[in-house]
C-alpha positions as a printed Julia matrix, in Angstrom:
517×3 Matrix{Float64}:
   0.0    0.0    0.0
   2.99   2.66   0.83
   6.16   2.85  -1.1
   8.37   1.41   1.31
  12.02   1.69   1.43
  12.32  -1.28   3.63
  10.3   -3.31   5.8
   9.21  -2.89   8.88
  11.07  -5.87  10.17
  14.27  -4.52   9.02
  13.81  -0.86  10.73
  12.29   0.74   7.21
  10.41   3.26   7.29
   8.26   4.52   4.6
  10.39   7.79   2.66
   7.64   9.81   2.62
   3.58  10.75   3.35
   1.29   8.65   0.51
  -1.0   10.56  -1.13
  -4.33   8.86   0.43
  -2.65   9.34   3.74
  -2.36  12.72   2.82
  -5.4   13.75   1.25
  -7.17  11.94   5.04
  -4.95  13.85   7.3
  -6.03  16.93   5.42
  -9.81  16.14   5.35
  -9.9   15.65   9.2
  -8.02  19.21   9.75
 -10.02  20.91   7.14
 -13.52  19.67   9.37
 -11.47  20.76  12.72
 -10.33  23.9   11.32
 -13.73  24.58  10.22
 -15.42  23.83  13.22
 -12.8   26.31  15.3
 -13.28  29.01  13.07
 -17.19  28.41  13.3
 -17.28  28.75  16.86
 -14.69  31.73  17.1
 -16.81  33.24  14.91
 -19.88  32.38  17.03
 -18.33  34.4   19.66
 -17.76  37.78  18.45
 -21.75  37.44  16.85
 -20.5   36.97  13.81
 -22.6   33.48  13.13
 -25.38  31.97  14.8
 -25.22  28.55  14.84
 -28.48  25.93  14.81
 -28.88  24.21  17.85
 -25.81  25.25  19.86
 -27.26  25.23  23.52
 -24.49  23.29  24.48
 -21.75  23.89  21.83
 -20.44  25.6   25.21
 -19.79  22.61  27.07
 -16.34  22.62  26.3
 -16.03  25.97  27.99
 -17.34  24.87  30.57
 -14.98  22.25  31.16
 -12.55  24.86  31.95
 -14.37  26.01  34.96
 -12.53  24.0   37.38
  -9.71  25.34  39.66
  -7.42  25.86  36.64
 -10.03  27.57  34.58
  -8.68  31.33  35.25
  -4.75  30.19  33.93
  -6.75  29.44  30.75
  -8.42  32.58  30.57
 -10.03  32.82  26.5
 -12.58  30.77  25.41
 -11.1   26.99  23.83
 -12.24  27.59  20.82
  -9.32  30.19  20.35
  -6.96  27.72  21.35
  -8.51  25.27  19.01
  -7.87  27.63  15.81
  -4.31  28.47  17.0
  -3.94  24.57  17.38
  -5.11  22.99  14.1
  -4.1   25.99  12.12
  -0.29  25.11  13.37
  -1.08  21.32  12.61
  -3.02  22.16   8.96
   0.35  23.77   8.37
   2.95  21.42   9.7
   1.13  18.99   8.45
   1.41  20.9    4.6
   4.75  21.12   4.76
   5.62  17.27   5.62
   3.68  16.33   1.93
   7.31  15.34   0.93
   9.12  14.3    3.76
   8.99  12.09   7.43
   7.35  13.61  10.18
   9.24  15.26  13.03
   9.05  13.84  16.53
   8.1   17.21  17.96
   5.51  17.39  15.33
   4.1   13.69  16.04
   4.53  14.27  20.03
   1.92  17.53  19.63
  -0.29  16.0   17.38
  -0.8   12.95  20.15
  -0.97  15.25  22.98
  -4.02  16.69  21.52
  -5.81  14.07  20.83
  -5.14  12.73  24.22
  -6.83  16.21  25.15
  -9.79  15.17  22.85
 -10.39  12.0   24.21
 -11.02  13.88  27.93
 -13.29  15.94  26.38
 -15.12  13.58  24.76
 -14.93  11.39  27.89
 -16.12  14.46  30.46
 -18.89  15.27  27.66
 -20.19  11.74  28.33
 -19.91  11.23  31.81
 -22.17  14.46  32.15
 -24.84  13.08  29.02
 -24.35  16.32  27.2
 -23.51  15.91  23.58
 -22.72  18.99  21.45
 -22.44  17.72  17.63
 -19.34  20.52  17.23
 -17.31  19.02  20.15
 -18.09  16.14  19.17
 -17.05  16.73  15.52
 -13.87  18.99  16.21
 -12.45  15.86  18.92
 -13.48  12.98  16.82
 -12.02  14.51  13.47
  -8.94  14.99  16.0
  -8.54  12.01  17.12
  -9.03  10.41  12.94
  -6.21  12.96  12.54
  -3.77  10.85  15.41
  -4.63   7.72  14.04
  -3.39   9.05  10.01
  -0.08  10.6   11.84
   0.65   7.15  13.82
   0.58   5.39  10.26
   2.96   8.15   8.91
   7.04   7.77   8.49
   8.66   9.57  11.12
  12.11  11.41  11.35
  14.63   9.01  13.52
  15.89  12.47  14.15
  14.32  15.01  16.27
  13.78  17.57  13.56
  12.32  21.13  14.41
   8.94  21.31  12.7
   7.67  24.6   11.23
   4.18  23.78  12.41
   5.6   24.38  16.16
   6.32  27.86  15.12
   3.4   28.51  13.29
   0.92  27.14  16.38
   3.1   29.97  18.76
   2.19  32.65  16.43
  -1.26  31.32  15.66
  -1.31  31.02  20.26
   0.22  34.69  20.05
  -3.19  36.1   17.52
  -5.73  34.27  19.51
  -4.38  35.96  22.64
  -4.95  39.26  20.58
  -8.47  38.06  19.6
  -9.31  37.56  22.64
  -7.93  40.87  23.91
 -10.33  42.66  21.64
 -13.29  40.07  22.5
 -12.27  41.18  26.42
 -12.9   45.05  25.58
 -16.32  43.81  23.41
 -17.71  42.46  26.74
 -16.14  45.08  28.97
 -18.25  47.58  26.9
 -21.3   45.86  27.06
 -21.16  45.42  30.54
 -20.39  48.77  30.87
 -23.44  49.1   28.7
 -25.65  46.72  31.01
 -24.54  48.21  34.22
 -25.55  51.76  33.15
 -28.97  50.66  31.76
 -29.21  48.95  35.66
 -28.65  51.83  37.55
 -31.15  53.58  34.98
 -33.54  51.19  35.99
 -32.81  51.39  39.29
 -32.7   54.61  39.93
 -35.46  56.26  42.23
 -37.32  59.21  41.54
 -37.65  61.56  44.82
 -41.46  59.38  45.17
 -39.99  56.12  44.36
 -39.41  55.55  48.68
 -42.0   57.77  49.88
 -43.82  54.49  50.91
 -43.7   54.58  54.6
 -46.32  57.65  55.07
 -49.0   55.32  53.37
 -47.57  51.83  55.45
 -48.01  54.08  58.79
 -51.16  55.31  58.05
 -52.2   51.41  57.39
 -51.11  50.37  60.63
 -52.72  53.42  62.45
 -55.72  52.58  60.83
 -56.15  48.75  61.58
 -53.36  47.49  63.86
 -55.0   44.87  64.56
 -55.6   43.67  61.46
 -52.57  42.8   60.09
 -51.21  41.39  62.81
 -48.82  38.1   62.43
 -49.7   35.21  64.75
 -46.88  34.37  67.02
 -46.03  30.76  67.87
 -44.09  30.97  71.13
 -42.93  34.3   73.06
 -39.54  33.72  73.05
 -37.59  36.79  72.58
 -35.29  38.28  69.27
 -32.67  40.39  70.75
 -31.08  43.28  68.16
 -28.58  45.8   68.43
 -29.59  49.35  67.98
 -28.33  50.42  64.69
 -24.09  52.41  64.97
 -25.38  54.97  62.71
 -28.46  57.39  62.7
 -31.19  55.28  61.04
 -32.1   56.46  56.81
 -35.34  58.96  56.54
 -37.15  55.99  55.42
 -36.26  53.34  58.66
 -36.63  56.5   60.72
 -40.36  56.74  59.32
 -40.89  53.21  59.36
 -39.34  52.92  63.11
 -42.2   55.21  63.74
 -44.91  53.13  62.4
 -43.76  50.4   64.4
 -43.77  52.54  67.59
 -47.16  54.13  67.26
 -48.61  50.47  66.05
 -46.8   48.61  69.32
 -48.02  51.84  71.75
 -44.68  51.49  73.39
 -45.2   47.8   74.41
 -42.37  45.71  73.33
 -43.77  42.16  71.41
 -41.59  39.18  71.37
 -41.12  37.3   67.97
 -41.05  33.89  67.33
 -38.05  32.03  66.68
 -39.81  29.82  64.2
 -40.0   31.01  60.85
 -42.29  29.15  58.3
 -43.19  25.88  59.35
 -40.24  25.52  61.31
 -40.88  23.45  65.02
 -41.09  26.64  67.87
 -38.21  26.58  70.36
 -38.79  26.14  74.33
 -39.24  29.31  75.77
 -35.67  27.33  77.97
 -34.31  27.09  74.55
 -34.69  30.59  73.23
 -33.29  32.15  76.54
 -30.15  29.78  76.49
 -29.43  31.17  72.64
 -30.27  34.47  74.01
 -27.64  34.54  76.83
 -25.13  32.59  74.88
 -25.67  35.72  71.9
 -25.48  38.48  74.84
 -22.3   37.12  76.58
 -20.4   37.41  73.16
 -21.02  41.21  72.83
 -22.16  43.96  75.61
 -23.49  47.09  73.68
 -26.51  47.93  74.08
 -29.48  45.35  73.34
 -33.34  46.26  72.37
 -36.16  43.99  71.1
 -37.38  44.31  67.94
 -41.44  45.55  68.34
 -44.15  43.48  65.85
 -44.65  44.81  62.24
 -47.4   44.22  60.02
 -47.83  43.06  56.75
 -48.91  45.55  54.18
 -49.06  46.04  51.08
 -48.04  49.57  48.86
 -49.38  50.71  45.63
 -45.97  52.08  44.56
 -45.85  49.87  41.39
 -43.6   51.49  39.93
 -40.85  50.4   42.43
 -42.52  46.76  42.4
 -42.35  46.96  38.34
 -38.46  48.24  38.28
 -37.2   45.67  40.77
 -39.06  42.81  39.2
 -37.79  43.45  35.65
 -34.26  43.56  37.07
 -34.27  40.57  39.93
 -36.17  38.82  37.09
 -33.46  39.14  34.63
 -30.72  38.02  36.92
 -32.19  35.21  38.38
 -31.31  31.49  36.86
 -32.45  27.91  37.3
 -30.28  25.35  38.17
 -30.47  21.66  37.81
 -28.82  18.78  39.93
 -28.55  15.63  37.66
 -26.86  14.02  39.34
 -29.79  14.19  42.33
 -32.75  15.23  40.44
 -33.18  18.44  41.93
 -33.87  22.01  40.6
 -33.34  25.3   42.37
 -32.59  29.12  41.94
 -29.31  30.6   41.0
 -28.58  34.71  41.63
 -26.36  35.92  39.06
 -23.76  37.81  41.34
 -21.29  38.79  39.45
 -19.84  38.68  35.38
 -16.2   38.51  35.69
 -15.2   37.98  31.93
 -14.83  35.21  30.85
 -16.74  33.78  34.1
 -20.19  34.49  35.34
 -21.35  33.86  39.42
 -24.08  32.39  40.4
 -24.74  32.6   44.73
 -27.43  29.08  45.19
 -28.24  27.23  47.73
 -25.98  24.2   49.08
 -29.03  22.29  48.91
 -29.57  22.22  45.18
 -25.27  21.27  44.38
 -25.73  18.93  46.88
 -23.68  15.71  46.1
 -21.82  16.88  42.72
 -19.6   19.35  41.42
 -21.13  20.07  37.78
 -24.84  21.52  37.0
 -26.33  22.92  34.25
 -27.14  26.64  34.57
 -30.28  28.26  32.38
 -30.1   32.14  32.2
 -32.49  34.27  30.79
 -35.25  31.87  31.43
 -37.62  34.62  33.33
 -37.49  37.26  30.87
 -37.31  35.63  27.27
 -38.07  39.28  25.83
 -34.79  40.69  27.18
 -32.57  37.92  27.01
 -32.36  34.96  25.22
 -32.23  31.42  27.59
 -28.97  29.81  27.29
 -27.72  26.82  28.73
 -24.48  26.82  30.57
 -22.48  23.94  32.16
 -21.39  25.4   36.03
 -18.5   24.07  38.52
 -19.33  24.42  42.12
 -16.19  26.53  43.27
 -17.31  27.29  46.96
 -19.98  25.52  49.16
 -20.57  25.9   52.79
 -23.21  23.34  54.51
 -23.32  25.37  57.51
 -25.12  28.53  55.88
 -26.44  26.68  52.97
 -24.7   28.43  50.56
 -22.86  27.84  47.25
 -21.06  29.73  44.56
 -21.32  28.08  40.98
 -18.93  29.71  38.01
 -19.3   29.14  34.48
 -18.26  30.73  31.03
 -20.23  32.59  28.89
 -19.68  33.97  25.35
 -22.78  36.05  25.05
 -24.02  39.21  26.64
 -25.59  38.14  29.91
 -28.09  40.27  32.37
 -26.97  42.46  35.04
 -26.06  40.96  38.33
 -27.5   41.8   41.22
 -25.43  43.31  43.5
 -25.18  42.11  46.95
 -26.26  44.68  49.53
 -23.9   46.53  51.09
 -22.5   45.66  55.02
 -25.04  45.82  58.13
 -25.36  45.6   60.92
 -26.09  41.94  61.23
 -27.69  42.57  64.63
 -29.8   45.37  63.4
 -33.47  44.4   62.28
 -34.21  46.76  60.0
 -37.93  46.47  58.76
 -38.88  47.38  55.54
 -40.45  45.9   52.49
 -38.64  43.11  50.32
 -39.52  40.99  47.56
 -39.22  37.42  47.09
 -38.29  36.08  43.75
 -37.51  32.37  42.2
 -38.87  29.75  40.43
 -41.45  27.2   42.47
 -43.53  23.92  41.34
 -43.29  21.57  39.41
 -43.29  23.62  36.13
 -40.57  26.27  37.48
 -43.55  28.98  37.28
 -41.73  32.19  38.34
 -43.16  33.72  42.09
 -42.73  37.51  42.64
 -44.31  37.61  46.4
 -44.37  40.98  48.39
 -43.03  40.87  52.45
 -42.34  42.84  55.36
 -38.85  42.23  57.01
 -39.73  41.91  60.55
 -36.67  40.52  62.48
 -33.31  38.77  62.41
 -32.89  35.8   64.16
 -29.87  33.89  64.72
 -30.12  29.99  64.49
 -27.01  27.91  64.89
 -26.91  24.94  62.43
 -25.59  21.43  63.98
 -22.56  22.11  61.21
 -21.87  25.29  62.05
 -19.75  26.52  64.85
 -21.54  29.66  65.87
 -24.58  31.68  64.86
 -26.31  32.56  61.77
 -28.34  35.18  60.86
 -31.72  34.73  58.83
 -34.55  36.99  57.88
 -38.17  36.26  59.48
 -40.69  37.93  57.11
 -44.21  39.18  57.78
 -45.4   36.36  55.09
 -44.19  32.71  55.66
 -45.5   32.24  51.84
 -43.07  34.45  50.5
 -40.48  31.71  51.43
 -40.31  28.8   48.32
 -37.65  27.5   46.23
 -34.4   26.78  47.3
 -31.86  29.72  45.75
 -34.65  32.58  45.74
 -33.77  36.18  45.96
 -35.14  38.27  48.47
 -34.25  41.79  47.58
 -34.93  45.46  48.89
 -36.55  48.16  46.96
 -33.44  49.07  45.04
 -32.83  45.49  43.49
 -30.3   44.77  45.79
 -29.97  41.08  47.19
 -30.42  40.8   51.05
 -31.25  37.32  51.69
 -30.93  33.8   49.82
 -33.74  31.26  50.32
 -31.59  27.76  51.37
 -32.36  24.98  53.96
 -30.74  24.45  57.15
 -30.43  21.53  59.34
 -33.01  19.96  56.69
 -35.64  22.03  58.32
 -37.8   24.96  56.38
 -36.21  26.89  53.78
 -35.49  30.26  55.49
 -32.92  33.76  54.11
 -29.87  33.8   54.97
 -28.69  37.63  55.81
 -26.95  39.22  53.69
 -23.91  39.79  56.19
 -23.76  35.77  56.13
 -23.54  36.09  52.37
 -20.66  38.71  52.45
 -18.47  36.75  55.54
 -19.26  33.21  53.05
 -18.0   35.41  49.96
 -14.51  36.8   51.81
 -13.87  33.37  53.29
 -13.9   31.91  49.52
 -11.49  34.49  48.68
 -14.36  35.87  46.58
 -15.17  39.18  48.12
 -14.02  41.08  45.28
 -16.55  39.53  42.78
 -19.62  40.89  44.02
 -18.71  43.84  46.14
 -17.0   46.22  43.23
 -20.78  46.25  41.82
 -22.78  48.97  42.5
 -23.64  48.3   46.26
 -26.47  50.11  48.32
 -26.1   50.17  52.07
 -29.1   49.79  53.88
């Protein structure tokens, strides 16, 4: 079949590349090269290609712990690879392979078989990976059958794949400011949307004169008397908790209510119980203590606030799905660091693997587009029920919502919040309405101190695991999880800040725009 110089029993190695060994090698590189410059062009817009919801997937592969040292999207590095190889493998039409040549060509395809492998493992099948690896590995198997130097010759593809490494760096360079500007772009059309006319917050005039008119009326049932101790706030109090600290003054008349330390359906403490967490709270810090009096539940008219922070919670919420356990939960969309995006969950819905599938843009199809993105779980904590999921994204993705800035975890301010997720068994979307009434401090059987949660006005505001509760600027104060396997109940923001700076990850959310209560 090949014009042989000698045998192979004798040492003799073919002279040169056949022709049908030539014109295969080149057909394989041709469909890889192809398939590269496809999805590189994907990525700055320029194509759209049919049924790509997971031609990502090999991005996502890089999301592990050494996903930041390979910081532009693969696809770059798979143009700057086969276009070295199509070249190299050009120039060896009339002569033996070199050994650095051959050695590159097999450490690639042992890169291709991963990715096919990983693709596999997780039952996501993109027909480009899948094409660009197989071709690859077709290539291996024509370069294995090829003469080869005896002699470790210096191939020009080598230099051609570090100049071809050296333009994709460029590309993505220019790809980098492309995104920069549209986030740019994104965050300016969020503060727009965010941004409160001198009416937006005048909402506590008509919540007083609700509770002077009924207090009775909207009063919350309380399950056990146990008390909620809370730290009187280190700085003079906003015009708008001043007004609403005196709503809750004229509605308690000066009497001081005790909330419950059960929130939702969660089993009431002893009253023995309560006082033990109490002192055990108290002997840790000495300033000054106060009990947070009763608010009610109402409900404002201001739909114009309700209208802007829907739109924008809506658009940065995702849904996030477990295969690995079956289960489905909310994602907050934190932070877009390119290339990586941040998603804060719940430990609950990660729980028991390290890979989940991300869909963004599922809650406001009109604005954005849903997309399906392959996460790694980078940071999980059991004890507050929190995770942090990272994955890569090519296109333009919503604006994050920015974590509220540092309180006073002690402090109970109340004030209206909004609940926001995806619940039952279709994922409908819930946009529920709630008073902040208290924050109480549970200590997990994992955890080694305290916790602080929210207790609303409106156990039903409370659903799927991941929710966003958010204030009337848009900014997150609380994320729905589970703890001890008991109700699903907010963790405080200041939990979600001290979990973010433990991971090393307090820079990701925290140079957003932040509002401090």
């Amino acid at each position: 079949m090949f014009a042989m110089q000698r045998n192979s029993r004798s040492g003799i190695l073919p002279a040169e590349i056949s022709i049908a060994q030539f014109s295969a090698g080149m057909l394989f590189l041709a469909v890889c090269l192809g398939v590269s410059l496809l999805l590189v062009l994907q990525t700055f817009g320029v194509v759209e290609l049919p049924n790509s919801g997971t031609a990502y997937f090999c991005d996502g592969v890089l999301n592990g712990p050494y996903g930041p040292f390979a910081n532009w999207p693969i696809s770059f590095l798979s143009l700057a690879y086969f276009t070295g190889i199509t070249v190299g493998w050009i120039l060896a039409i009339d002569k033996p392979l070199s050994y650095l040549f051959c050695t590159v060509v097999r450490i690639g395809a042992l890169a291709s078989v991963w990715f096919l492998w990983t693709q596999y493992s997780d039952s996501s099948f993109c027909v480009y990976c899948a094409a660009l690896h197989g071709f690859n590995i077709a290539f291996w198997f024509v370069v294995e059958r090829s003469p080869r130097s005896t002699v470790a010759i210096y191939s020009p593809a080598i230099g051609v794949l570090v100049g071809a490494l050296v333009i994709t760096a460029m590309l993505q360079v220019v790809l980098s400011e492309q995104r920069s500007t549209a986030m740019e772009k994104t965050a300016k059309e969020h503060l727009l949307a965010n941004d409160p006319s001198p009416n937006s917050f005048d909402v506590t005039k008509e919540t007083r004169g609700v509770l002077e008119s009924n207090p009775q009326e909207n009063q919350v049932p309380q399950r056990t008397s146990s008390r909620i101790a809370t730290k009187k706030p280190a700085v003079p109090p906003s015009p708008a908790k001043q007004s609403t600290s005196e709503a809750n003054r004229e509605n308690s008349n000066g009497v001081e209510s005790h909330q419950s330390l059960a929130m939702g359906n969660q089993s009431p403490t002893t009253n023995n119980d309560a006082e033990s967490n109490l002192t055990e709270q108290s002997s840790r810090d000495d300033d000054e203590w106060s009990f947070a009096a009763n608010i009610s539940h109402a409900r404002t008219d201001d739909f114009a606030i309700a209208a802007s922070v829907r739109k924008t919670v809506r658009n940065g919420m995702v849904r996030v799905f477990n295969k690995q356990s079956e289960l489905s939960g909310n994602g907050v969309l934190i932070a877009v660091r390119k290339p990586f995006a941040y998603i804060l969950t719940s430990a609950s819905v990660v729980d028991g693997t390290k890979r989940v599938s991300v869909l963004t843009g599922a809650s406001d199809a009109s604005s954005h587009q849903s997309e399906k993105h392959y996460a790694t779980v980078v940071a999980k904590s059991n004890a507050n029920g929190l995770a942090i999921l990272r994955f890569m994204s090519r296109s333009t993705l919503p604006a994050a919502i920015p974590v509220a800035g540092q309180w006073n975890s002690t402090d109970a301010p109340q004030m209206q919040a909004f609940a926001t997720g995806h619940d039952g068994p279709n994922n409908s979307t819930y946009e529920n309405e709630a008073w902040t009434r208290a924050v109480v401090r549970v200590k997990p059987s994992e955890a080694d101190s305290f916790i602080d949660t929210w207790q609303l006005s409106s156990a039903s505001s409370t659903k799927g695991y991941g929710g966003a509760l958010t204030d009337q600027q848009g900014n997150l104060i609380g994320l729905a999880t589970r703890i001890d396997g008991e109700d699903i109940a907010y963790v405080h923001t200041d939990e979600i800040r001290r979990f973010l700076e433990k991971n090393g990850l307090n820079d990701i959310a925290f140079d957003t725009v932040n509002a401090t209560p």
